[in-house]
C-alpha positions in Angstrom: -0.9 -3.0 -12.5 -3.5 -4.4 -10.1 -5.9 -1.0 -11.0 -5.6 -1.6 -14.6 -6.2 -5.7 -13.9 -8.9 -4.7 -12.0 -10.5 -2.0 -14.7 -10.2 -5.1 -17.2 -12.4 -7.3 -14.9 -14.8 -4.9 -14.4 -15.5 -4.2 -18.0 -15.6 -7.7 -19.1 -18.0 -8.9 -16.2 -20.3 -6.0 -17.1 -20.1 -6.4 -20.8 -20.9 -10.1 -19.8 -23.9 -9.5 -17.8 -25.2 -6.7 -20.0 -25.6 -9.1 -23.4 -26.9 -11.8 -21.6 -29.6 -9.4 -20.1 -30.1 -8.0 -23.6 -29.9 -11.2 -25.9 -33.5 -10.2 -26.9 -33.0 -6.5 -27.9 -33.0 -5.3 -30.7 -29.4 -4.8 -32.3 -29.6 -1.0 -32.9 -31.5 0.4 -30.1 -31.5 4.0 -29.2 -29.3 7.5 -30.5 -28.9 10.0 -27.8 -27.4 14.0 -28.0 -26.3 15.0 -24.6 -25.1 18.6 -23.8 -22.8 18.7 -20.3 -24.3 21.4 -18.1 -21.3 22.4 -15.6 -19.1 23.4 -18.8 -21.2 26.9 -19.0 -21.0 27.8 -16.1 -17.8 28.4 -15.7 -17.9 30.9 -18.0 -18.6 32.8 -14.7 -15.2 32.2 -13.5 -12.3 34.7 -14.0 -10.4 31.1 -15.5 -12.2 31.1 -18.7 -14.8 28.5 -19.8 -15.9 25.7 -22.0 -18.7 23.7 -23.3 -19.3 20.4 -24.7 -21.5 18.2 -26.5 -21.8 14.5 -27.3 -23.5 11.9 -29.0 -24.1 7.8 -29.1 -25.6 4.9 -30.5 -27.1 2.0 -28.5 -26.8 -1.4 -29.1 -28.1 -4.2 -27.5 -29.6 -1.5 -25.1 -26.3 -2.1 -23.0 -23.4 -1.1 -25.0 -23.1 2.8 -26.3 -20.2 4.2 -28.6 -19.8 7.5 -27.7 -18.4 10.6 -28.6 -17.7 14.2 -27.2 -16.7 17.5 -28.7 -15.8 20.3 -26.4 -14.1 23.9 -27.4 -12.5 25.8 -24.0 -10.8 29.1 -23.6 -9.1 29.2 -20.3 -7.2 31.8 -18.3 -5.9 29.9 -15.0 -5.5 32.2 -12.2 -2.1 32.2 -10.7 -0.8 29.8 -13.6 2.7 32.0 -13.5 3.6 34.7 -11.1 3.6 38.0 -12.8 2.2 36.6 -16.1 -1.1 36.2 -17.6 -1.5 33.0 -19.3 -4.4 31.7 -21.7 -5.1 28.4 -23.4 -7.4 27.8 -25.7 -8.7 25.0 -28.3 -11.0 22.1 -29.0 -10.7 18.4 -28.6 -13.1 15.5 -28.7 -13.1 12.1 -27.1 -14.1 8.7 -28.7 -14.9 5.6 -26.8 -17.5 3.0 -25.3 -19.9 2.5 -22.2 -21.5 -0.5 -21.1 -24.7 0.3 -19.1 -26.6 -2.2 -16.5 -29.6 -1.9 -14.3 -30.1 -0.6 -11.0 -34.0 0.1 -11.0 -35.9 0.6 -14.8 -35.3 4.2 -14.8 -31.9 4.1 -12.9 -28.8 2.9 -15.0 -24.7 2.4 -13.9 -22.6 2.2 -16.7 -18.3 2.0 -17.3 -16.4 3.1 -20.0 -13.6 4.3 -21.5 -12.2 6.6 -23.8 -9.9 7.8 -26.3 -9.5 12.1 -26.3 -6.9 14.2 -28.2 -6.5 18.5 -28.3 -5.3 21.2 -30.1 -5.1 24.2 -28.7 -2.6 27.2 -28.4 -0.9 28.8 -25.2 0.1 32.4 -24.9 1.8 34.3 -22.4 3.2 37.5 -21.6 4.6 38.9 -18.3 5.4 41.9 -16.5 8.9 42.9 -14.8 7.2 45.2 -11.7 10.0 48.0 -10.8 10.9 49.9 -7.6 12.4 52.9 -9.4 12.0 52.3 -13.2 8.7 51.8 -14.2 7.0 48.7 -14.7 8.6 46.5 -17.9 6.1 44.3 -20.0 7.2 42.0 -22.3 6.1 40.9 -25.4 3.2 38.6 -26.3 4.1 35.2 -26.6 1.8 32.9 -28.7 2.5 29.3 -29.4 0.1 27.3 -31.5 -0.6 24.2 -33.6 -0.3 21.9 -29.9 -1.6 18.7 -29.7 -2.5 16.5 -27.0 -3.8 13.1 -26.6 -5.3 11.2 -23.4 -7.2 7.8 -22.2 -9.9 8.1 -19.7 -11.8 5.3 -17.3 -15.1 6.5 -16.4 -17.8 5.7 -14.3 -21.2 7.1 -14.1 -24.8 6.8 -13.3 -28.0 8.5 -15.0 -31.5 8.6 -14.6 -34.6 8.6 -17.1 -37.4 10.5 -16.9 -40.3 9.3 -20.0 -38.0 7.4 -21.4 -36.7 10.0 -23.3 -34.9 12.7 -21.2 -31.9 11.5 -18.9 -30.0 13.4 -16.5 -26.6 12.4 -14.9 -23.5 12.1 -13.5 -19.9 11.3 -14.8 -16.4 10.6 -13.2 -13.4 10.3 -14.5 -9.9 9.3 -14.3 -7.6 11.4 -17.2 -4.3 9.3 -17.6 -2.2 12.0 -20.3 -0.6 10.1 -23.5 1.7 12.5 -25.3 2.3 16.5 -25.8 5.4 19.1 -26.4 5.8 20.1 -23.2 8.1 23.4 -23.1 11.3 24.3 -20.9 10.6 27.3 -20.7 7.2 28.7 -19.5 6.0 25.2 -19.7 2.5 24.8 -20.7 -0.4 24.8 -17.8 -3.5 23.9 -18.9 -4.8 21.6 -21.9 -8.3 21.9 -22.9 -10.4 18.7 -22.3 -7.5 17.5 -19.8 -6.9 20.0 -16.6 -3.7 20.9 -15.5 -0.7 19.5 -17.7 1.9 19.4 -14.9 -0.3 15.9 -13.8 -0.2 12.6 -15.4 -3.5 11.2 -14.4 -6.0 13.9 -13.5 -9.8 13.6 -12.3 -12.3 14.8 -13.9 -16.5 15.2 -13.0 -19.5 15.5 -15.9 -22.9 16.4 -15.2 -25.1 16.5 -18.2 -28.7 16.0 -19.7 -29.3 13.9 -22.8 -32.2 13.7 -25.2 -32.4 9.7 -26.0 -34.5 8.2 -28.6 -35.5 4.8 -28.0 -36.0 2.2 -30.9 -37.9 -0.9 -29.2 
């Protein structure tokens, strides 16, 4: 309770400070298309990949609505012992950040977000034998999921021409709702990390393409 308290105090004392700096700006300031640069490469990884994209709209030059769309395709190593295991979807995440100064090209900002899934999990496993031979079952596929999540993030960037930004994003994934199974119980959600925790962290680095409307 104290954390969320806390989160709450932050987020009105820098909304608070960020229109009182910008009380001269103009109302809609800036659109931005941002493309998150770790995603790809884990396409090098035997556990899949993913990529995503976002967009927002400035305000104020202190208060962005964002959004995010990512698609992954992810085969956890070790998910389930003598099984192979794959999930795979899209989601997209919806929220706000409120940015303040550090230096004129150097920003902090805080914000939070709304995110939701769908994917499908499959899985089918293999019964390894001494003296008959090895037994592998049949496919398993289990589609139309859903998911839903609320995230907290912080972050910092940094401008270059005022018109290309790179930066860095963390975040703290509390889950909302999804089917979880009994059996075989699903390991992975796309846009989320590992099912099996409730809150899970999560890291962003990306470059964004801002246009500026002083």
């Amino acid at each position: 309770m104290r954390q969320i308290l806390l989160y709450i105090f932050s987020a009105v004392l820098l909304a608070y400070s960020s229109m009182a700096w910008a009380q001269k700006a103009p109302l809609l300031s800036g659109v931005e298309l941002s493309a998150n640069v770790l995603a790809p490469i884990s396409y090098l990884t035997t556990d899949g990949g993913q990529y995503e994209l976002g967009a927002g709209v400035f305000f104020k030059k202190r208060i962005m609505l964002a959004g995010e769309y990512g698609f992954a395709s992810l085969y956890p190593r070790n998910a389930y012992e003598n099984a192979d295991y794959q999930s795979e979807g899209n989601y997209f995440k919806l929220g706000a950040d409120f940015y303040g100064n550090v230096t004129p090209k150097d920003f902090i900002y805080f914000g939070m977000r709304y995110a939701q899934a769908s994917f499908f999990d499959q899985y089918q496993y293999t019964i390894e034998g001494n003296i008959w031979p090895d037994y592998t079952g049949p496919l398993v596929k289990r589609e139309n999921q859903t998911a839903n999540w609320y995230e907290v993030i912080l972050g910092s960037e940094r401008g270059f021409k005022n018109l290309i930004y790179t930066g860095l994003t963390i975040r703290a994934k509390v889950m909302g709702n999804f089917n979880q199974f009994d059996e075989i119980p699903v390991n992975v959600i796309p846009g989320f990390g590992k099912a099996a925790y409730r809150v899970y962290p999560g890291v962003t680095v990306y470059v964004k393409i801002r246009l500026a409307f002083d």
